[in-house]
N, C-alpha and C positions, 0 to 999 in steps of 0.2 A: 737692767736695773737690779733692783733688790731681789726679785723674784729669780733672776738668771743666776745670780750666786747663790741661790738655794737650790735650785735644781740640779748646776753643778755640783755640790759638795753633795748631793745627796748621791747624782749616778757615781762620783770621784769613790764614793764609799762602798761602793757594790765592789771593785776591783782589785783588795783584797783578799776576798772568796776565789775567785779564778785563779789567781795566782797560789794563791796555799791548794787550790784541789791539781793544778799542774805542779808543781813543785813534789806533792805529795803523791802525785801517781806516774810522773815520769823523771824523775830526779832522786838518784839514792843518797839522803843526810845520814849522816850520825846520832843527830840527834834533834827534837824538834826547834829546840833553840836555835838551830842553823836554819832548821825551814823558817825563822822566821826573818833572822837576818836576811836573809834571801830574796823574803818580802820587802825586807826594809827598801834595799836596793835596788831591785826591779822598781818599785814602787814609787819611787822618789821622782826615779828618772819617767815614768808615764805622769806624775801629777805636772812635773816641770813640762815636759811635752803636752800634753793635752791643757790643762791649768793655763800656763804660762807662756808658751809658745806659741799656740794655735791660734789664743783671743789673739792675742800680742801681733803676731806676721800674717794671720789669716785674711784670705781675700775673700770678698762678696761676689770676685769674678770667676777665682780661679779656686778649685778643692783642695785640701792638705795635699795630694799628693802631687799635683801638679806645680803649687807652690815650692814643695819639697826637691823634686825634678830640676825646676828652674834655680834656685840657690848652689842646690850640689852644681848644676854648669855654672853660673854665676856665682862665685863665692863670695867674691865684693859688692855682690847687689845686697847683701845683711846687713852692710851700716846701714844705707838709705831708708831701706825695709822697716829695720827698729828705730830711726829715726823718726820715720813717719807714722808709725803703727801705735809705737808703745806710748809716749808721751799722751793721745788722747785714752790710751785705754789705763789710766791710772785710778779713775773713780771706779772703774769697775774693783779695781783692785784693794781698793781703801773700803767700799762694800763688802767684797769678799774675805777680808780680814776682819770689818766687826760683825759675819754673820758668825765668823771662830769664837768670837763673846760667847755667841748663846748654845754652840756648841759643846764648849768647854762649861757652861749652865744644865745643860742636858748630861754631861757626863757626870756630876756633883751627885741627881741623882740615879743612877742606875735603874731607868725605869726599865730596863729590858732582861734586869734579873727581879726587879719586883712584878712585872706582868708574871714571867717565870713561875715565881712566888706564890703569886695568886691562883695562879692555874693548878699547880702541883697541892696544893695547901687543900685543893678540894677531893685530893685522894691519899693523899700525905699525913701525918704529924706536922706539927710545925719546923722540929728538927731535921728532917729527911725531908721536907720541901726544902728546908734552907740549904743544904745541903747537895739536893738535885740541880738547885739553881745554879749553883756555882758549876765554872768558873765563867765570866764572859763571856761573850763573843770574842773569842780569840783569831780571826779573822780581821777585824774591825779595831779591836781593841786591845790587840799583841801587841808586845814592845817595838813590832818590826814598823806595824804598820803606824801607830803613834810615834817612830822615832821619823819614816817619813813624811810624814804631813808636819809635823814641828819643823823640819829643816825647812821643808816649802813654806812656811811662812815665812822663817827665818829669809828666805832665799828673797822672795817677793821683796819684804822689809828691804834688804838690802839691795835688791835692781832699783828701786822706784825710790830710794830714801834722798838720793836730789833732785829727782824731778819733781815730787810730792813730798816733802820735809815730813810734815803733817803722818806722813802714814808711818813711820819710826814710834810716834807716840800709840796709835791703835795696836801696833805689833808688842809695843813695852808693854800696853795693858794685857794684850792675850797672852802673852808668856806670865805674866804674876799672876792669873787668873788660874793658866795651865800650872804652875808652882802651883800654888795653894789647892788646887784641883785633887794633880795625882798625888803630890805629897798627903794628903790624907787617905787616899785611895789607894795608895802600896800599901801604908802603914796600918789603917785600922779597920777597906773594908775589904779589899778582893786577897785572895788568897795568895799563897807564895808561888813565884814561877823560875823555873833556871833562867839563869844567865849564863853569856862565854866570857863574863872577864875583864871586858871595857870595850867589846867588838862594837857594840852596836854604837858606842859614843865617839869613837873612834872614826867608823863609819859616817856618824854624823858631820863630823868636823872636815872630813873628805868631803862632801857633800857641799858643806858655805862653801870650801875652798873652791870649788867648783861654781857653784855660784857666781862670785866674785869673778870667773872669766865672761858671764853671760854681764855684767854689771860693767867690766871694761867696754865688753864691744857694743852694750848700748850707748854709754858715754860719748865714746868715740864716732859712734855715728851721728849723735844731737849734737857733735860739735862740727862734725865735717858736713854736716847739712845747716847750720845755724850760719856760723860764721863766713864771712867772705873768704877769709886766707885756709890752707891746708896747717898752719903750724896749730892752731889746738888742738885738732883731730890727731896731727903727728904725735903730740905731747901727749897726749890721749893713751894712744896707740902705744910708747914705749911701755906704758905699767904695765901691760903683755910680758916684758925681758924680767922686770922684779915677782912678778905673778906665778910666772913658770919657774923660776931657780925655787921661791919661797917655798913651792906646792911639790915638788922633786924633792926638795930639802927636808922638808915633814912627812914625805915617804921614807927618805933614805933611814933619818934619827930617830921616829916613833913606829918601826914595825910590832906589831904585836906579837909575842912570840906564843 
């Protein structure tokens, strides 16, 4: 229920700390803008695995790894799997996107540089607590780890947006919510941080693209378990051949130099 998509996005949110303290003690960057891309990345891909995968294919008999085991031997047992699995777990998911409302509500205000504030403020000036408080939690609320949890909504939105229509509109509200959010929060309250240039957006769009293949081979498996005949499933299955040229194609034309 409701209570399970809060205690998810709350453990989801400890897990870019681990990542930035290994990245930062066994990985030489250049610069910390990379450690965060870094995050971005790694990060994407555990919210889609644990987030997305796990409710989704997870058995009540069998543990992730054993589940995990049995697909690598069986690799065509993953339509049936997301056929059967995901379709019911779409409310979880349509919950789990408007608890991002009140997240994206919490972000507006910055209570965890105003506790900061307050604490510092009793040994401080008001200038020099403002001042200590900054900048974020850069963990939590780096461009790395805010550009992966964007894409996983984005990604959710789009596995679930025919089987649950419905959740297209929650996801459109949390993106304008997120617009109006950090568009004032670059601009007037957290301070300036580097960027590489268009990496992390770039990174982003790898990311749907990617996406979009977990969205084919759900399709495809709610049709070749729904239907009596193999040709929807088949039809299904070709947007695999325009999927992969499109997503090669957008590697090969938009490298970042």
């Amino acid at each position: 229920g409701l209570v399970g998509t809060l205690v998810l996005t709350a453990l989801m949110g400890t897990v870019p700390t681990f990542l930035m303290w290994i990245f930062s003690m066994f990985v030489v960057l250049k610069s910390y803008a990379q450690q965060q891309l870094k995050v971005q990345v790694w990060y994407f891909y555990f919210l889609v695995v644990f987030v997305l995968l796990v409710q989704s294919i997870g058995s009540s008999d069998f543990g992730l790894l054993q589940t995990v085991t049995f697909l690598v031997r069986n690799p065509l047992e993953i339509f049936p799997r997301l056929a059967e699995k995901m379709p019911s777990s779409t409310h979880f998911y349509l919950e789990y996107l408007l608890v991002q409302w009140g997240v994206q509500a919490l972000n507006i205000t910055r209570y965890l540089n105003l506790i900061k504030y307050a604490a510092l403020r009793q040994l401080y000036n008001p200038e020099e607590a403002k001042r200590f408080s900054e900048p974020e939690d850069q963990d939590f609320y780096g461009i790395g780890s805010l550009s992966a949890r964007a894409t996983l909504n984005m990604t959710i939105a789009l596995v679930f947006c025919t089987l649950s229509p419905f959740i297209c509109v929650i996801a459109m509200v949390n993106f304008a919510m997120a617009r109006l959010v950090h568009g004032y929060l670059f601009m007037y309250a957290e301070t300036k941080k580097a960027d590489l240039g268009g990496d992390f957006f770039f990174r982003q769009l790898v990311h749907t693209q990617q996406g979009l293949f977990l969205y084919v081979v759900l399709m495809t498996g709610v049709l070749m378990e729904m239907s009596d005949s193999w040709v929807p499933g088949a039809i299904s299955a070709s947007s695999f051949a325009y999927l992969t040229n499109t997503y090669y194609k957008f590697h090969a034309e938009f490298q970042l130099r």
